[in-house]
C-alpha positions in Angstrom: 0.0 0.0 0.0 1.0 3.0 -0.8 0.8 6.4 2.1 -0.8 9.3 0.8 0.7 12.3 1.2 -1.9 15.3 2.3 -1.3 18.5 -0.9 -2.5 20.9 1.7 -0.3 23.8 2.7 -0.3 25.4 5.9 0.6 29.0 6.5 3.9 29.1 8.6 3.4 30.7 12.1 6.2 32.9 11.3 4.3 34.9 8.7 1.3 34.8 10.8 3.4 36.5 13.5 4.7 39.0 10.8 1.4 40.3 9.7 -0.1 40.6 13.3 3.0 42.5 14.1 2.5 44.8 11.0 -1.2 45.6 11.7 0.1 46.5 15.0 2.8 48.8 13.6 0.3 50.3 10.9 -2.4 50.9 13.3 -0.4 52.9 16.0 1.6 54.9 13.2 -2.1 55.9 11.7 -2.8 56.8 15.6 0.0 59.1 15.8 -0.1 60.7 12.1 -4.1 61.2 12.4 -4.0 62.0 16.3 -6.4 61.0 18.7 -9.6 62.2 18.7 -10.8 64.9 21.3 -11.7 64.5 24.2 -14.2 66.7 24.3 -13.3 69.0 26.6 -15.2 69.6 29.3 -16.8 72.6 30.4 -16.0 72.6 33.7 -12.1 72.2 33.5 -12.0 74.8 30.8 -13.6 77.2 33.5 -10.9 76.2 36.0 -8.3 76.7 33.4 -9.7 80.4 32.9 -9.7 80.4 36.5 -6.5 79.6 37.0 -5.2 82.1 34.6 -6.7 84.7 36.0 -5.7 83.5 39.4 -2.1 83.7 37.9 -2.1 87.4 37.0 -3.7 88.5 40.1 -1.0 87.1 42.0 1.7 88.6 39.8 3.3 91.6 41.1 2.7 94.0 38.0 5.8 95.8 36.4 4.2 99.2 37.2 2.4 100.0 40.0 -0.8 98.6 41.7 -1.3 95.3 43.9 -1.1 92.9 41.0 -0.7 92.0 37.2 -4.2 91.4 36.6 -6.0 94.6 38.1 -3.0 96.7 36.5 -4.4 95.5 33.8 -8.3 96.8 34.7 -6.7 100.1 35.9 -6.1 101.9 33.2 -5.1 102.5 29.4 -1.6 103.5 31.0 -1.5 100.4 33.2 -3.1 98.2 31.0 0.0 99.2 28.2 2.4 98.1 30.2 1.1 94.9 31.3 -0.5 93.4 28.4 3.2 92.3 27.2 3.8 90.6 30.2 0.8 89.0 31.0 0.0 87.9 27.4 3.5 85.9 28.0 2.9 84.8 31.1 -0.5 83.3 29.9 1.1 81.6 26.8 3.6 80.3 29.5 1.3 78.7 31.6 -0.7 77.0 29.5 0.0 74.2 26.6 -0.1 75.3 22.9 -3.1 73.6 22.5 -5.1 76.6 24.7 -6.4 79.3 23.4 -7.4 82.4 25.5 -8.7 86.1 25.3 -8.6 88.6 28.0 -11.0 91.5 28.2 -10.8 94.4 30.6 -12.2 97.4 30.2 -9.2 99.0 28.6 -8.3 96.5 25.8 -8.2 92.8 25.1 -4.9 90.5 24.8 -5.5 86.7 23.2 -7.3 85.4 20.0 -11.0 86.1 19.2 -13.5 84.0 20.3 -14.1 80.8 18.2 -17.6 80.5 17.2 -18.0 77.0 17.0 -15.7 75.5 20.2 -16.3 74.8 24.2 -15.3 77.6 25.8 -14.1 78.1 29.7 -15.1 81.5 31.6 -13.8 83.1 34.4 -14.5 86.8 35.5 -13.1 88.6 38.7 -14.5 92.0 40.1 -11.7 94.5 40.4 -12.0 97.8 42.1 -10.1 99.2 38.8 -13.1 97.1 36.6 -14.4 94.2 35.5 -11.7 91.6 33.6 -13.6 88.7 32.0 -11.0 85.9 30.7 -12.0 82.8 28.0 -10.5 79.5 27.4 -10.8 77.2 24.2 -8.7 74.2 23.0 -7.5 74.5 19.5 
């Protein structure tokens, strides 16, 4: 008698291993060249980042005169001059490139305008000098 020998092929585990391995490869390079999809950011932690930054510049000592950066800023067209430099890199400073932000105080406005279609974060603070209203956005 005589054996019969089986004309099926079998893929070698190797190459299985070598395809798994490059979808891997291909599907976390796509990750990284497309990004990540947003979070969505929330609106809460946007207000606490405008928070924060406002907290920031009110505990700044300002380069002219007054008790801090941030109602310098609400003083006057003088004071608001010679801050809005140093606050608007002090702001760009504390937060990552991906936040956006615009200042308004009664005397001029320092950041980017307001995006019509993103989340935005709010935080105002009630100076005796006036009223300085500060929004955050990711880009």
């Amino acid at each position: 008698m005589s054996e019969r020998v089986s004309e099926r092929g079998q893929v070698s585990l190797s190459i299985v291993e070598a395809i798994v391995g490059l979808v891997v490869v291909l599907a976390a390079t796509t990750t990284f060249l497309v990004g990540l999809p947003e979070t969505g950011a929330d609106e809460a932690d946007l207000n606490r980042l405008a928070d924060d930054g406002l907290t920031a510049l009110d505990s700044t000592p300002p380069a002219g005169d007054g008790a801090s950066r941030l109602t310098a800023l609400a003083r006057g067209p003088g004071s608001f001059a010679v801050e809005r430099s140093d606050a608007d890199e002090q702001l760009r400073e504390l937060y990552p490139r991906r936040v956006r932000y615009r200042l308004e105080t009664p005397h001029g406005t320092i950041g980017e305008p307001l995006p019509p279609t993103r989340t935005t974060g709010l935080a105002r603070r009630y100076t005796p000098e006036g009223d300085v209203t500060f929004w955050v956005w990711l880009r």
